[in-house]
C-alpha positions in Angstrom: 10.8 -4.6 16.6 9.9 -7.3 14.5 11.3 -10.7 13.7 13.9 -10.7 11.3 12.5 -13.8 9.4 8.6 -11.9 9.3 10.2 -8.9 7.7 12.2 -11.4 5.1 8.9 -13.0 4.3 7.7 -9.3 3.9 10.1 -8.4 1.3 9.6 -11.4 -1.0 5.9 -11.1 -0.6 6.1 -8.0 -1.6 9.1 -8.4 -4.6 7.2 -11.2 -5.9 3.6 -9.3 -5.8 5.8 -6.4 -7.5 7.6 -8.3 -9.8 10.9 -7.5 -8.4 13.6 -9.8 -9.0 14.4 -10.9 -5.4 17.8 -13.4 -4.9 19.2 -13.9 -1.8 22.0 -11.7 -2.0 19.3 -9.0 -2.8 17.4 -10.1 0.3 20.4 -9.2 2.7 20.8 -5.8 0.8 17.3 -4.8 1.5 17.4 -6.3 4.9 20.4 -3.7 5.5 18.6 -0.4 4.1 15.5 -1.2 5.8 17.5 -1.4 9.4 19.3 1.6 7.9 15.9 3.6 7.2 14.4 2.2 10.7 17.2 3.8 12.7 17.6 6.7 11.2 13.5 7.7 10.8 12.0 5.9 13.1 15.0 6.0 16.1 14.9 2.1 16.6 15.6 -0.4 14.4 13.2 -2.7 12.5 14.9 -6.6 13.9 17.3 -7.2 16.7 19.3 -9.5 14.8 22.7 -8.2 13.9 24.3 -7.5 10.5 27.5 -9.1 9.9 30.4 -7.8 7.0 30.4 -10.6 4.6 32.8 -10.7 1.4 29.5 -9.8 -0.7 28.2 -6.8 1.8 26.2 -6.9 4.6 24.5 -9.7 5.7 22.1 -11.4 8.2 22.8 -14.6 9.0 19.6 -15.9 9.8 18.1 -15.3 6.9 20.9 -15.8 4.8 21.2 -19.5 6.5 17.2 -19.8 5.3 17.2 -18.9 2.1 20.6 -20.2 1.0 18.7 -23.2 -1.0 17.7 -21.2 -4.0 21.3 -20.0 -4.7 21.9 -17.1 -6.7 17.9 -17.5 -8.5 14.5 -16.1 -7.1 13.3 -16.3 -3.8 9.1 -18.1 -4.9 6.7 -16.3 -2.3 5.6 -19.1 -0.6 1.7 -18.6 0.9 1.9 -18.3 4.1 -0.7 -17.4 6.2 -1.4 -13.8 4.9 -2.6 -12.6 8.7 1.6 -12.8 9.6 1.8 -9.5 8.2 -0.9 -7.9 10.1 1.7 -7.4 13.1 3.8 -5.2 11.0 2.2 -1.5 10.7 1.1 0.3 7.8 3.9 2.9 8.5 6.5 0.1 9.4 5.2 -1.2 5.8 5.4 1.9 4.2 9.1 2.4 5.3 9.7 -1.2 3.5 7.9 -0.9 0.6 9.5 2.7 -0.4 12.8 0.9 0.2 12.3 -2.5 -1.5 11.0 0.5 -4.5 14.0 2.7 -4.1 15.9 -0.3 -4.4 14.5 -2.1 -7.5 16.2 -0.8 -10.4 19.3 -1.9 -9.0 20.9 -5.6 -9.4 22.1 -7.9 -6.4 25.7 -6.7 -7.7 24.9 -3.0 -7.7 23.7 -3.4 -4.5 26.8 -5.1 -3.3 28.7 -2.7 -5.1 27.1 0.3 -3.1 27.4 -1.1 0.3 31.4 -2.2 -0.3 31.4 1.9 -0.7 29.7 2.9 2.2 32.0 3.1 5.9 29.3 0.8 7.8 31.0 -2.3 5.8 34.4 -0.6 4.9 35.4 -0.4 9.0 34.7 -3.4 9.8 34.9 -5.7 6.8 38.2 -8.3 7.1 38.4 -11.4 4.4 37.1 -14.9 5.8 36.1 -13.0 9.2 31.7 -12.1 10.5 32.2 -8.5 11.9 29.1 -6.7 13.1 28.4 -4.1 11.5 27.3 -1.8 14.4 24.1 -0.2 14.6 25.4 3.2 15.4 27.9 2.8 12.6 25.2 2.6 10.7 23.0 5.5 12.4 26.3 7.5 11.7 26.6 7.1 8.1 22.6 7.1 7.0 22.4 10.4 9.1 24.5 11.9 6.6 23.8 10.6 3.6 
């Protein structure tokens, strides 16, 4: 497992490189799938950090909390030392990159629009409140889909 703030780095690294439009809200979306594709494929999920129902999807709070500053606008990739991603494998990377990809034609919205469908959010989503959204709820529904 990695840090939850490394693999947030990762992904606007990677957006920006990419020229992917890359907002907060996108951030958490991604951050969601990528757990999502980690526990279904690989058995074990890519951060420890839990995902909370928040009124715009899923969301981690620690990254969430440290990105909040740039609002609703691009996250700027910020070099860092480049050797930080070295830790992460080339098939850990490969999972992330085909899902920041998969992801890229859709909008933060979309993206908030698809998770408000799917059960992981649905069960335990309540206005004003920071559910978790389980890991095996989220195993149950990505096995299926």
């Amino acid at each position: 497992m990695y840090d939850v703030l490394l693999i947030a780095k990762y992904i606007i690294k990677y957006c920006n490189k990419s020229n992917f439009p890359i907002s907060n809200l996108k951030l958490q979306k991604l951050l969601y799938f990528i757990q999502a594709a980690f526990l279904v494929e690989k058995e074990h999920a890519c951060f420890p950090d839990e995902i909370e129902a928040w009124d715009f999807g899923p969301v981690v709070p620690a990254v969430y909390y440290k990105y909040k500053i740039y609002g609703g606008t691009n996250i700027p990739y910020m070099n860092s030392d480049e050797n930080l991603f070295e830790i992460i494998s080339q098939e850990d990377k490969d999972i992330i990159n085909r899902i920041i990809n998969d992801c890229a034609k859709y909008t933060a919205s979309m993206l908030v629009d698809i998770t408000h469908k799917q059960t992981p959010w649905l069960k335990v989503y309540a206005p004003y409140m920071r559910n978790i959204i389980t890991k095996d709820s989220i195993i149950e529904f990505f096995k299926e889909v």
